[in-house]
N, C-alpha and C positions, 0 to 999 in steps of 0.2 A: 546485398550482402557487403559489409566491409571483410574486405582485403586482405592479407599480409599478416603480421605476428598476430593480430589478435581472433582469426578464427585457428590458427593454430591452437589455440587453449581450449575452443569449445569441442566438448566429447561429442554432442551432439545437440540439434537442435530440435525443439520442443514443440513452439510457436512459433511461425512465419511472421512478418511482419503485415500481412495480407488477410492471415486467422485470425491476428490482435486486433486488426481495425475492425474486423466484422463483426467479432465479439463483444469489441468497446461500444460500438453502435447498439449493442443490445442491450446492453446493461443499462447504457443510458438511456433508452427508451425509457425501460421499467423505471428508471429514478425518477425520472421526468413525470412520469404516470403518475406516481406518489407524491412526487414533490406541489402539482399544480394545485389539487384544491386546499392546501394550507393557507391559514388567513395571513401569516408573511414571509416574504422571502426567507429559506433556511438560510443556515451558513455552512459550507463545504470545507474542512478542514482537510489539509492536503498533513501528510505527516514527511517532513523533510530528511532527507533528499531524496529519497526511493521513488515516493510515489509524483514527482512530479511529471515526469512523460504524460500517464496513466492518468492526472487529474488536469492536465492541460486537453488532452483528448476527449477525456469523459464531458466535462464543464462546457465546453464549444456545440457537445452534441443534445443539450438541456436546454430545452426551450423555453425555459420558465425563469421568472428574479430571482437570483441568490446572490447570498457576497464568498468570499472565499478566502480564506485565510492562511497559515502556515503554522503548524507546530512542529520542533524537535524533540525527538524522546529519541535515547540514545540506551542501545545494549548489547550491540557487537564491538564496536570499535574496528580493528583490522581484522578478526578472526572471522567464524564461518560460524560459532556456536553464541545461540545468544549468551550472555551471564545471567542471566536470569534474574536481574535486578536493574531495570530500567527507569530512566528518571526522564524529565521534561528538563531542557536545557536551553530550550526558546519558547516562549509562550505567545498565545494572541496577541493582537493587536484589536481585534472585533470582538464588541460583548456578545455572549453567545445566553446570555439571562433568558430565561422564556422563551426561546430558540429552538426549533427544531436544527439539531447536530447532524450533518452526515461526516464520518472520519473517514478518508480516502485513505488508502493502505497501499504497499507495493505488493508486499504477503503479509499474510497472520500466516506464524509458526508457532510457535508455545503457546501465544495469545496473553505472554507476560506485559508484554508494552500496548496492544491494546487493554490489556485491561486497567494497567495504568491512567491510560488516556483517559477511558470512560469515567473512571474516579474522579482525575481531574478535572473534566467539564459537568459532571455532575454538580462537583464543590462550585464550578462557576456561575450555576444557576440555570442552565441549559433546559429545555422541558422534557426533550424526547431525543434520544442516538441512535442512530443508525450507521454501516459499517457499510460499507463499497471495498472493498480487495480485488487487487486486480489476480492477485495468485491467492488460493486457500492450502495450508498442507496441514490437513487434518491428523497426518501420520506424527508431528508431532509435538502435537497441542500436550501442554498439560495444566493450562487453566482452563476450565468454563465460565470464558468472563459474560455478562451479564448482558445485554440489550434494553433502555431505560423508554419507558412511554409507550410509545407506537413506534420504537423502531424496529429496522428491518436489515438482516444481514445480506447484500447483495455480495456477490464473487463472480470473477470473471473466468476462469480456469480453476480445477482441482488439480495442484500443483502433486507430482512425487515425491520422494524422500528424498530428494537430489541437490546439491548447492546450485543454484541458478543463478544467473545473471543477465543484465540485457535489457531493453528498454525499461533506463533507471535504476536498476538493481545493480548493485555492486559487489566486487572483490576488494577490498584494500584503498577502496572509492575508485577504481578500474572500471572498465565494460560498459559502466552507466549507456553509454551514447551507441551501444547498438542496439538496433530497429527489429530486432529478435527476441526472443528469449531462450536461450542457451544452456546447458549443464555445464560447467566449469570442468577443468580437467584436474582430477584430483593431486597431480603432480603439483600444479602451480599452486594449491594455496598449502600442500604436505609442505613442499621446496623451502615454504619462510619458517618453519614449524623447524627446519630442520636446517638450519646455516647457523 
C-alpha cells in the first residue's frame, strides 16, 4: 500500500494488488488461447495513459508474437465525466491493415471512445477487433459499440458506478502509480469543481 496523503483520498479499496495479478493472469491466458492459432502476429493497441500498467502486465503474460502499439483518444481531460465526444490525438505508428486488433482499455464506461477507436482502426484496414478492459462499468454505457471479424470482448473486473482510480487510472493525471484500485473520495475531485 502507498502511504501518506494519498490513501487518505481513497474511500475505499476495490482490488488488492494481489486480486489484480491473479486476474490479469487470467485474462491473459484466454488471450493467448485466441491469439495463438492466427496466421500472424496481432497487434495489441494499448490506449494512452490509463491502460498502460494493465497492458504492460497483460503483454508479458502472452505467450505468443505480437507487436504493440499506443493510441490517444482523449474525453475527460481533468474532470470525472466523459464529454462524450472523444477524438484520437496520437495515432499508430504499426500498420494494423489485415490485422487482427486487440484495444487494451483501463475501463470502458459510455463506450464513446472505444467506439471511436473501433471506427478508426476499422478506416485503417484492420481485419478483426477485439477489446481486453481491465475494468467494464456497464452501469454507464450508453453506446453499443460494435466488435469487428471474430472479435472478442475480454474484461478483467465488472467495475461499479464509482470514480476509480489506481493502477493507471487517474484523477487530474493523480493516483496513476498506485498498485490498487481505489474509489476516489468524492470531496477531492467536488473540491476543484468548487474553488
Amino acid at each position: 500500500m502507498v502511504s501518506g496523503a494519498t490513501d487518505a483520498s481513497i474511500d475505499r479499496v476495490l482490488w488488492t494488488e494481489a486480486e489484480i495479478a491473479a486476474r490479469v493472469a487470467e485474462v491473459a491466458s484466454e488471450l493467448a488461447a485466441d491469439l495463438r492459432p492466427l496466421p500472424e502476429p496481432a497487434v495489441i493497441v494499448g490506449v494512452a495513459t490509463g491502460a498502460f500498467l494493465f497492458l504492460a502486465d497483460l503483454v508479458r503474460r502472452v505467450d505468443v508474437p505480437l507487436s504493440v502499439d499506443f493510441v490517444r483518444a482523449e474525453s475527460y481531460g481533468d474532470g470525472t465525466e466523459s464529454s462524450g465526444r472523444p477524438r484520437v490525438t496520437a495515432d499508430l505508428k504499426v500498420d494494423v491493415a489485415g490485422k487482427h486488433v486487440v484495444v487494451v482499455e483501463d475501463i470502458v464506461d459510455t463506450g464513446n471512445t472505444l467506439s471511436c477507436l473501433i471506427a478508426h482502426l476499422q478506416k485503417k484496414g484492420a481485419s478483426s477487433i477485439s477489446v481486453c478492459t481491465f475494468l467494464d462499468k456497464p452501469a454507464r454505457r450508453t453506446v453499443n459499440f460494435q466488435l469487428v471479424g471474430d472479435g472478442k470482448f475480454y474484461r478483467g473486473f465488472e467495475c461499479p458506478d464509482s470514480f476509480v482510480v489506481g493502477y493507471g487510472m487517474d484523477y487530474a493525471e493523480l493516483y496513476r502509480n498506485l498498485p490498487y484500485v481505489g474509489v476516489l473520495k468524492p470531496e477531492i475531485y467536488n473540491k476543484k469543481t468548487h474553488d
